[in-house]
C-alpha positions as CSV (number, residue, x, y, z in Angstrom):
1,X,110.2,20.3,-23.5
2,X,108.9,23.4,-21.2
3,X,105.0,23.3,-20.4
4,X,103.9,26.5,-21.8
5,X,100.8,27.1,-19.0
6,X,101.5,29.2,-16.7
7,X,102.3,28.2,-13.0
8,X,102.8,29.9,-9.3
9,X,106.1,28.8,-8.1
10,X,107.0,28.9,-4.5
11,X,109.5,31.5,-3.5
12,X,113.3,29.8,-3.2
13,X,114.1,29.7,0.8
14,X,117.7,31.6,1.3
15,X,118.7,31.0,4.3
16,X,122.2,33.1,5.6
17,X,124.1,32.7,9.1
18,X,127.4,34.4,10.0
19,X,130.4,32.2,9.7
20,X,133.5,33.5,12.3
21,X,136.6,34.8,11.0
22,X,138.2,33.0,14.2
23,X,136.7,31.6,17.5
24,X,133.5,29.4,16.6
25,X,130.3,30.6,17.7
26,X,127.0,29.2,18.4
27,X,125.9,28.5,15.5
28,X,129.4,27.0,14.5
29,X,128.7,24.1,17.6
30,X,125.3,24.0,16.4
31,X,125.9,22.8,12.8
32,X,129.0,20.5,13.7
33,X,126.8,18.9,16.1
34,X,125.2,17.7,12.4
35,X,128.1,16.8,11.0
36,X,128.9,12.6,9.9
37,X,132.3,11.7,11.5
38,X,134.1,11.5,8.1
39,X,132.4,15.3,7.4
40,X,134.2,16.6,10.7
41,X,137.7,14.5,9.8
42,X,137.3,16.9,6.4
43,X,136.3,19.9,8.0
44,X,139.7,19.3,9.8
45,X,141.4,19.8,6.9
46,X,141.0,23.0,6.5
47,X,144.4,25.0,7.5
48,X,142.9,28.3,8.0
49,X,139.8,29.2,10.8
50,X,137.6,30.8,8.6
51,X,137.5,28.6,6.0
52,X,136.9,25.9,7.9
53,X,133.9,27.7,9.9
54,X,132.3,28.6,6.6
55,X,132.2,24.3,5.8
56,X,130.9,23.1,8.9
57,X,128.2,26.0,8.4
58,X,127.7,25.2,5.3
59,X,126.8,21.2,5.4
60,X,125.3,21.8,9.2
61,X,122.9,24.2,7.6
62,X,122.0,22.0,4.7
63,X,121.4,18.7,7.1
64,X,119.0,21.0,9.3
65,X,117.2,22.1,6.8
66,X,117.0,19.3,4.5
67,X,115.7,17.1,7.6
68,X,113.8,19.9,9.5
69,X,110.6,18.1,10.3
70,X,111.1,15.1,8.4
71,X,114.0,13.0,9.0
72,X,116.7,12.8,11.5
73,X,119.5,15.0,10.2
74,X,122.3,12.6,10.1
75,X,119.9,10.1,7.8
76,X,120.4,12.9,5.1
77,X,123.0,11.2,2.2
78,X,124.6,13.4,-0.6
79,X,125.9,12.1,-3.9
80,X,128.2,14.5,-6.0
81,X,127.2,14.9,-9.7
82,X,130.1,14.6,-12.3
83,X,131.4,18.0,-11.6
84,X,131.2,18.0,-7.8
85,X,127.6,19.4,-7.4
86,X,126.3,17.9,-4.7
87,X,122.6,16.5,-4.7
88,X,120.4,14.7,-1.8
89,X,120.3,11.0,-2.6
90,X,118.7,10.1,0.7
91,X,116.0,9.2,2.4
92,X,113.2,9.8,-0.1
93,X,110.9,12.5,1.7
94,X,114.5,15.2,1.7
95,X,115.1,14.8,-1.8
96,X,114.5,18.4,-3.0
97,X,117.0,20.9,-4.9
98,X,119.2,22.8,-2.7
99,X,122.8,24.5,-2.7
100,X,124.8,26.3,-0.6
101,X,127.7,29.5,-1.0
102,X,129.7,30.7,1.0
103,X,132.5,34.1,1.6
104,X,134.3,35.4,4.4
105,X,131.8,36.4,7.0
106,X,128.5,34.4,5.5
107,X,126.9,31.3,4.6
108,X,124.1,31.0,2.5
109,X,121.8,28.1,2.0
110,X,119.1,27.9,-0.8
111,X,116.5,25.1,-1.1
112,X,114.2,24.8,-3.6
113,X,111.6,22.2,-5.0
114,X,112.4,18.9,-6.1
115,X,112.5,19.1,-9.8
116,X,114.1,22.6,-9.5
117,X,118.0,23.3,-10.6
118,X,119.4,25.4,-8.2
119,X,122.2,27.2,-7.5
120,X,123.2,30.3,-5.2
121,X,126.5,32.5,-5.0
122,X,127.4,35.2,-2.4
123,X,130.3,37.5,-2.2
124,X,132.0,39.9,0.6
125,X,131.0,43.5,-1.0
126,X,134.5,44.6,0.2
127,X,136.2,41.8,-1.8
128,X,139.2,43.3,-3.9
129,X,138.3,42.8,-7.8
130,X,140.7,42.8,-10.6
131,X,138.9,44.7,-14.1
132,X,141.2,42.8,-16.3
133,X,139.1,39.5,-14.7
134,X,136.8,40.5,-16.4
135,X,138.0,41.4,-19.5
136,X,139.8,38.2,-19.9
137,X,136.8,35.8,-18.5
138,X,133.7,37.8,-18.9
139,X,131.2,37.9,-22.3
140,X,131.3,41.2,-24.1
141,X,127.8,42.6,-23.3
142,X,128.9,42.5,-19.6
143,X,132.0,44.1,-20.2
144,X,130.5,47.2,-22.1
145,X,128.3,47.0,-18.7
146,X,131.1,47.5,-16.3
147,X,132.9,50.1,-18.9
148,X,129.9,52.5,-18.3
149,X,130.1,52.1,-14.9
150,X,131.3,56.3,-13.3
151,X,133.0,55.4,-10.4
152,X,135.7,52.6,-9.0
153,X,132.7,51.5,-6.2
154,X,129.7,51.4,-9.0
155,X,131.7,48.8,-11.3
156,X,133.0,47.0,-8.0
157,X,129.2,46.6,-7.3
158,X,128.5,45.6,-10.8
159,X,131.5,43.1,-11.3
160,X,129.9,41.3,-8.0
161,X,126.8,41.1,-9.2
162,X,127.9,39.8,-12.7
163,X,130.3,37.5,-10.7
164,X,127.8,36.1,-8.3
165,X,125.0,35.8,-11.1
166,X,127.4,33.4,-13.1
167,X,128.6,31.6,-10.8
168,X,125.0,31.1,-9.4
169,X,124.0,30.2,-13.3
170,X,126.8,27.0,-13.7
171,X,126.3,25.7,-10.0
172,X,123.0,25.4,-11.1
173,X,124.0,23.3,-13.9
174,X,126.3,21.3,-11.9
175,X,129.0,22.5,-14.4
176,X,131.1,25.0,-12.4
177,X,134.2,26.4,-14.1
178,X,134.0,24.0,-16.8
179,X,131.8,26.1,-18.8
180,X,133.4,29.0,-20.3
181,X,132.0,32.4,-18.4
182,X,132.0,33.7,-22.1
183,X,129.4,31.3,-23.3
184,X,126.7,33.5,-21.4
185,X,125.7,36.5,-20.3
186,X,123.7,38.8,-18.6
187,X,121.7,41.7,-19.8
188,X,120.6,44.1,-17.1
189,X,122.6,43.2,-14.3
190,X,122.6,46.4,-12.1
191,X,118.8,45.2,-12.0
192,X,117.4,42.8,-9.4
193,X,115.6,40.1,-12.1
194,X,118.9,40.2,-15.2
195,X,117.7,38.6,-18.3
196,X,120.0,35.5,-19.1
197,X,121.3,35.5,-22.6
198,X,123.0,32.0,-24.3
199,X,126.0,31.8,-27.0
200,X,125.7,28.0,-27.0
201,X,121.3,27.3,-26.8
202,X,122.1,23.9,-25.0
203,X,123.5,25.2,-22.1
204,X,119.5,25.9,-21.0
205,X,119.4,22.1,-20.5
206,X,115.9,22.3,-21.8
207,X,114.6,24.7,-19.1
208,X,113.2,28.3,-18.1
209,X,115.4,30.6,-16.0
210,X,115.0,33.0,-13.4
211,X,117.7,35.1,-12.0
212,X,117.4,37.6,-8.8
213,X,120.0,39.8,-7.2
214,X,119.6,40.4,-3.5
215,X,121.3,41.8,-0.5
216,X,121.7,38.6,2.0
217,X,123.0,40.5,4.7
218,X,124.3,44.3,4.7
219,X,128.1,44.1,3.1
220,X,127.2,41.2,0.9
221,X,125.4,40.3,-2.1
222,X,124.2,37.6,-3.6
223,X,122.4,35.9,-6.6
224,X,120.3,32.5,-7.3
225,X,119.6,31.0,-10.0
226,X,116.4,28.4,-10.7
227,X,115.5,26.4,-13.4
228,X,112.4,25.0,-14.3
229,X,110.9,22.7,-16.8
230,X,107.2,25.4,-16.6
231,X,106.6,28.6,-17.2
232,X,106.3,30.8,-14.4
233,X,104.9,33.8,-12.9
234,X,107.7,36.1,-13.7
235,X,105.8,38.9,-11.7
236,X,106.9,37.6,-8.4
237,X,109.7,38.1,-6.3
238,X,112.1,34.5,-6.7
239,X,113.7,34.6,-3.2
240,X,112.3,34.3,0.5
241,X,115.2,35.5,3.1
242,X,115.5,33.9,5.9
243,X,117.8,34.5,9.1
244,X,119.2,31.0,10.2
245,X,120.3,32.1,13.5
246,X,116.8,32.5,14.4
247,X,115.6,29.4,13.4
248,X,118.6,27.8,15.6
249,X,117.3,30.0,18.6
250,X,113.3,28.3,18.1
251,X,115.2,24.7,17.9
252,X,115.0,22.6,21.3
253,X,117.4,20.0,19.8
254,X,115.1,17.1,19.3
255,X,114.4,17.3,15.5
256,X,117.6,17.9,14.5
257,X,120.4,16.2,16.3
């Protein structure tokens, strides 16, 4: 049941680092330096560069982070949920919500609190999008959305937001793909807070959403998506933005590797 006093919730970090479309960079060396041995061996996997970068930053970013301060990175131990969500089993003191997204050119990494559901999605602006997607996948609300749209780059913008939003919504669920994209929808989505609105009631698994749009990086956007078992302050702004490569550069080494 949701607590119905009111509560301050701390913004959810973002954190967002380039991932190369070919040669690694620094901060690719940087988070494979993080990586277990069986986490490079599937990193390995990968047949094409940039896919490949965008892993290793991926799960280097999350073991800094998770650890930063607390824990030696390497100690960090995920467990996947039915569905493939991934979730911080261990040690004790790293155990909060976090999740991470990724398209060509950027990582993103959000952590929240440790009763939080979380989930974040990020898109290349100049991704090609199909209108029949959504038509075929989308709820109807959304799609009399993008039909008002007045130009070919408006409902482009709009279908990424829309896109980013749900995907953000059943990562945070730990459902992916297996929940219908009809099911829900979003009201207000060319807006930065969209209003979340439920065909089936259980898919709120009991809790209190928040939804933001943002710009991660200029050519991208992204979307989280939080929920919580209080109410919060719905006044405030749900996402802190934070450049990753900058934290790297204040890094001597020590804490993290």
């Amino acid at each position: 049941m949701i607590s119905r006093s009111s509560n301050r919730v701390p913004a959810v970090e973002v954190w967002h680092a380039p991932a190369a479309a070919d040669q690694p960079g620094p901060t690719e060396a940087f988070c494979e330096r993080l990586l277990l041995a069986e986490e490079k061996v599937r990193a390995d996997r990968f047949r094409v560069a940039s896919a490949r970068h965008q892993h290793v930053v991926g799960r280097g970013m999350a073991r800094a982070l998770l650890s930063a301060g607390l824990c030696h990175s390497q100690e960090i131990g995920f467990r996947l949920l039915d569905h493939g969500k991934p979730i911080v089993e261990s040690p004790d003191v790293a155990c909060r919500a976090f999740n991470v997204a990724h398209t060509y050119g950027l990582v993103v990494c959000g952590l929240g609190g440790r009763e939080q559901w979380l989930g974040v999605d990020v898109e290349w602006m100049d991704r090609r999008t199909d209108p029949d997607l959504a038509r075929r996948y989308f709820a109807a609300a959304e799609i009399r959305q993008l039909d008002a749209t007045k130009s070919e780059d408006e409902h482009r913008e709009l279908f990424l937001k829309l896109w980013t939003l749900k995907e953000a919504f059943i990562k945070a669920i730990g459902t992916g793909l297996y929940t219908p994209l009809d099911q829900f929808a979003f009201e207000d989505a060319a807006g930065e807070q969209p209003r979340l609105v439920l065909n089936d009631p259980k898919l709120a698994r009991g809790r209190q959403w928040r939804f933001e749009s943002f710009v991660p990086r200029e050519g991208f956007v992204a979307a989280v998506a939080v929920g919580e078992t209080v109410e919060t302050d719905v006044s405030d702004s749900l996402v802190k933005l934070t450049d990753f490569e900058r934290w790297i550069a204040t890094q001597d080494g020590s804490q993290c590797v």
